[in-house]
C-alpha positions in Angstrom: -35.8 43.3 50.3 -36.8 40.8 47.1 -39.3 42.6 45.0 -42.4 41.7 45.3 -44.4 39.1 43.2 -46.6 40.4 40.9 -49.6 38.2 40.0 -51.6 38.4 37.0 -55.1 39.6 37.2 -58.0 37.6 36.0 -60.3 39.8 33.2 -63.8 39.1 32.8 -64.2 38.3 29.7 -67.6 37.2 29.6 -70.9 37.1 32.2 -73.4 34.5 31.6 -77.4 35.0 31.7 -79.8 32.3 32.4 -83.1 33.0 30.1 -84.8 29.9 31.4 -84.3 26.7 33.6 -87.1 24.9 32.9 -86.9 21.1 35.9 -90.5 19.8 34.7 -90.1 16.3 33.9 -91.5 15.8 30.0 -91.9 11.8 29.2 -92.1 10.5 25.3 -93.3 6.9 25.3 -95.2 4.6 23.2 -95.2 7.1 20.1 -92.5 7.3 16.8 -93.6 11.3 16.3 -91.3 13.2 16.7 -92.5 15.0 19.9 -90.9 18.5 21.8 -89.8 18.2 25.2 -89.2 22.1 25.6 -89.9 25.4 24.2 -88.9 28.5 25.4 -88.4 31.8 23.7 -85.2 34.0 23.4 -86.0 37.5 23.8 -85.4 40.2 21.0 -82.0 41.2 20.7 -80.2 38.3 23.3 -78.0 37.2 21.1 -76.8 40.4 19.5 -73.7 40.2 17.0 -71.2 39.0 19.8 -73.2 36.8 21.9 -73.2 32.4 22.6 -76.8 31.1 23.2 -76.0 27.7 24.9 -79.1 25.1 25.4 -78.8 22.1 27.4 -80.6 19.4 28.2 -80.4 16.8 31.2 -82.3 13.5 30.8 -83.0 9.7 30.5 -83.8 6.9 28.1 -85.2 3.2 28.9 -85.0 0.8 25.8 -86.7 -1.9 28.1 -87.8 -3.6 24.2 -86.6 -6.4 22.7 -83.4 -5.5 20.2 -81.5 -1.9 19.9 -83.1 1.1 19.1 -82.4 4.8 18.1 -83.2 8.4 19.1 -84.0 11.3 16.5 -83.2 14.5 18.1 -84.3 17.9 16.4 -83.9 21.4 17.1 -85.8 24.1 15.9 -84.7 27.6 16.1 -87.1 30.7 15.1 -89.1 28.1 12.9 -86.6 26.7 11.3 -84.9 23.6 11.6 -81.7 23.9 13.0 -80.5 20.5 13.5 -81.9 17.0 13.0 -80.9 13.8 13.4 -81.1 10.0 14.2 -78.3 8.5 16.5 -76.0 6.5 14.5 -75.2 3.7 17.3 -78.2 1.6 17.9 -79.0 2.1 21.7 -79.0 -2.1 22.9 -81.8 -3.3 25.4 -82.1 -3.2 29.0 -84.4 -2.8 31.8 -82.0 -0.1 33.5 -82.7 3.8 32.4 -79.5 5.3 30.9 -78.5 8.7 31.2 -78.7 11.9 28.4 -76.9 14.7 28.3 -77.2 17.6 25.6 -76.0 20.3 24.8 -76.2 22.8 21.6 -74.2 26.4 21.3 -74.7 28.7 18.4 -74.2 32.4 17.6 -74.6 34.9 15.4 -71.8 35.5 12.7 -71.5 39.2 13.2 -74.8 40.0 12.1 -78.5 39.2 13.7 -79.2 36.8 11.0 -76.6 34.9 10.1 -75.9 31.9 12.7 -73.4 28.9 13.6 -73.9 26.3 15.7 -72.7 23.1 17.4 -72.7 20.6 19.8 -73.5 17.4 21.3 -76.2 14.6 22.3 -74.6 11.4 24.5 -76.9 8.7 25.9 -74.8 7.3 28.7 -74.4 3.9 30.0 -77.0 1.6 31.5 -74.5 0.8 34.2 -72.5 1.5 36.7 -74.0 4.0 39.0 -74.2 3.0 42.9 -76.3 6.2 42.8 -78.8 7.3 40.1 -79.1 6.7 36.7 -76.1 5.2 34.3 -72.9 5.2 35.0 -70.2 7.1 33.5 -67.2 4.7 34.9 -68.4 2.2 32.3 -69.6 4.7 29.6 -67.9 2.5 26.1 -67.7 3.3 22.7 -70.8 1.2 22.5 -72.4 2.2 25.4 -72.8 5.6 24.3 -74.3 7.8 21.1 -73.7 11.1 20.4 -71.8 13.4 17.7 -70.4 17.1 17.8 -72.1 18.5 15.1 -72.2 22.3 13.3 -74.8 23.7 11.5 -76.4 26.5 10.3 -80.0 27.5 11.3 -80.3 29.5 8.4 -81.1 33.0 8.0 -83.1 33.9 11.1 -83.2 37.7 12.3 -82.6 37.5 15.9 -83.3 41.2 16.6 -86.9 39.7 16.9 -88.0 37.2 19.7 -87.8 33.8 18.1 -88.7 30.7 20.0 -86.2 27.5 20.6 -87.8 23.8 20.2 -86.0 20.8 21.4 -87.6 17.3 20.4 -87.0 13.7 20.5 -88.6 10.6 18.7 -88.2 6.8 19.3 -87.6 4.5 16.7 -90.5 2.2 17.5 -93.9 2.9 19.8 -93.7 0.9 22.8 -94.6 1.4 26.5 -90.8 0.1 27.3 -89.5 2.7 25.4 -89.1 6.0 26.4 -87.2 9.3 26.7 -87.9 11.6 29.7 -86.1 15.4 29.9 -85.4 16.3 33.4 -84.3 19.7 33.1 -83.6 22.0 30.3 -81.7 25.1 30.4 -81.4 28.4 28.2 -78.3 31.1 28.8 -76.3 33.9 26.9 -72.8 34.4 27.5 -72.0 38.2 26.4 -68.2 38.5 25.5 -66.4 42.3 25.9 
């Protein structure tokens, strides 16, 4: 008799928590402030010393104006500015909504108040969707804008509860010009 196959077992390495899901739609239009489209808070102690705190963010943008335009994106984190930032790629003109996706990961560096950070903001293509918004089959190099990014929040003691701020602002005010989040998302991943 052969002997028998042994197969590796999967570990659990981590287990995920959602803190929030927050599906109310938030519109910015006709404004250049830079204007939050979610705040939540992380509870004392979430993110520990061996924790991810991931934040995502599902959405659109219509540039219905007349040339290209830009997004700023900032993120606040305990009351400090974490990240901020225009798009570099101007964002061209059309009467079609395009779709956003972001997301931003940071942890602490082996102690509560010392914190790294990353990710990514992607504003899709006007295009190509037989169902929905954008289109991903024709997302192009300048279809798209969006950079992976670290930084450091800065010294923020997250054995406290601190809140979380994401915001966008438009270039230029205009009623054809707008940025609407559709669902926002905080979760900790606990590794060990």
């Amino acid at each position: 008799m052969p002997a028998p196959i042994r197969i590796p077992q999967l570990e659990l390495t981590g287990i995920e928590e959602q803190l929030d899901v927050n599906p109310l739609e938030v519109e910015v239009v006709n404004t250049t402030t830079v204007t939050n489209v979610y705040v939540a808070t992380i509870p004392a102690g979430a993110l520990g010393t061996n924790r991810l705190l991931e934040v995502g963010m599902i959405g659109d943008y219509l540039n219905g104006f007349i040339g290209p335009e830009r997004i700023t994106l900032r993120i606040r984190f305990g009351g400090v500015t974490a990240y901020e930032s225009t798009s570099p790629i101007e964002i061209g003109a059309s009467g079609t909504r395009r779709g956003v996706v972001f997301k931003y990961t940071f942890t602490n560096r082996d102690v509560a108040t010392v914190q790294l950070g990353g990710g990514y903001f992607i504003v899709g293509s006007e295009v190509g969707a037989t169902t929905g918004i954008g289109g991903l089959a024709a997302l192009e190099a300048a279809d798209r804008t969006g950079s992976e990014y670290v930084s450091t929040p800065g010294a923020i003691d997250t054995s406290l509860s601190r809140t979380i701020e994401l915001a966008i602002g438009l270039q230029t005010a205009s009623v054809n010009i707008s940025f609407r989040k559709q669902l926002a998302y905080i979760k900790v991943v606990r590794v060990g």
